[in-house]
N, C-alpha and C positions, 0 to 999 in steps of 0.2 A: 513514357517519353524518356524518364531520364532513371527506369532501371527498377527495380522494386525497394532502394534503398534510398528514395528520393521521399527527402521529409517536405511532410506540409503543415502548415502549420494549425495546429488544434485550440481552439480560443477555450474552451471549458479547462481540458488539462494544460495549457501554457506549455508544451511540450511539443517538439516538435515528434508529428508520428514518422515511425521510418528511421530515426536517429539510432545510428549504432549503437551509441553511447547507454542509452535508454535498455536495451537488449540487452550489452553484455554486462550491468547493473545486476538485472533480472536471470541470467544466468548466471553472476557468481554467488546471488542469493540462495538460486536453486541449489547450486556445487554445496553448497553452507548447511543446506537445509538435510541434502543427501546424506553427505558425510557424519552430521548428528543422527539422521535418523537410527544409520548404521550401527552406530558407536549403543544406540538405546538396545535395538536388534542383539548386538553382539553379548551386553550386559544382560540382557534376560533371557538368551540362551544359554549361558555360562552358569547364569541361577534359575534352573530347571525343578529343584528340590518342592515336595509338596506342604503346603502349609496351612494352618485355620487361621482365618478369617475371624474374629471375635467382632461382634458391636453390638450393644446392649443384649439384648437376647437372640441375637440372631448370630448363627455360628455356621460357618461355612469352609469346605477343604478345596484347595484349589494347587495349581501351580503357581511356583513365586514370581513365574517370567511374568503370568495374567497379573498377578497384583501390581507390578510394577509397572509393568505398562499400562494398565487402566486408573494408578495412580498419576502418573504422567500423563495421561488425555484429561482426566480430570481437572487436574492444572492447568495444561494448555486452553481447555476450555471457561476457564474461570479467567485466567489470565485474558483472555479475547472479551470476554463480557466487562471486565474493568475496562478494558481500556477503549470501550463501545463509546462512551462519555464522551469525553476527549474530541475522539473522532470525528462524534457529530459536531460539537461544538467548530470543532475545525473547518469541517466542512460548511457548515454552516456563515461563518466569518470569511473562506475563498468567495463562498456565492453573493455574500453582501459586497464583498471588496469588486470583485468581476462586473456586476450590476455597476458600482461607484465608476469605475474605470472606462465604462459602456458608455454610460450619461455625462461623464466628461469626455471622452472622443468626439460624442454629437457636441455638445455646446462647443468644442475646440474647433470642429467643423462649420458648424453655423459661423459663429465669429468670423473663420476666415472667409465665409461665405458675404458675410454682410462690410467686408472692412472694402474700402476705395482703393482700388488702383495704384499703388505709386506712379507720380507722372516719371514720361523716361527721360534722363537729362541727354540733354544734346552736347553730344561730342565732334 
């Protein structure tokens, strides 16, 4: 009816879907996300050179680009596991708070469901 940029509103994410706003968020994260990516690309093509690998008895020859980039997924992926915690907690505190705000709507309903009339005064 009113276009595919017509927000409705979503009671779990409190967001309205279809929101510009929400989108171009989400693409200039992307643009963020691109632009590093590149800049890593660009740093481990430059350092192309071959190197060993030492750790305790394990020895291995590789390119420097590999090491580097596989020490940066390594991080990213440790960094995403710490901050797993958090998250859930988080999440977990929306769904109690949402639940909280659920059960006060009905009792704020009920109430005005159960309250009398005002009489109308005569004018």
């Amino acid at each position: 009816m009113f276009g595919p940029l017509h927000a409705t509103w979503s009671r779990e994410s409190g967001l309205a879907d279809g929101d510009p706003g929400v989108y171009k968020d989400a693409m200039g994260t992307l643009v963020l996300v691109a632009v590093f990516a590149l800049m890593i690309a660009f740093f481990a093509i430059q350092n192309h050179g071959a190197v060993t690998v030492r750790f305790l008895s394990w020895e291995y020859e590789t390119s420097l680009a590999l090491v580097i980039l596989g020490a940066i997924s390594i991080g990213a992926v440790l960094t995403f596991m710490a901050s797993l915690g958090p998250r859930i907690k988080r999440a977990r505190e929306v769904r109690q708070l949402a639940a909280t705000v659920r059960s006060q709507g009905e009792r704020i309903r009920e109430m005005e469901k159960s309250e009398p009339e005002p009489p109308l005064s005569g004018t």
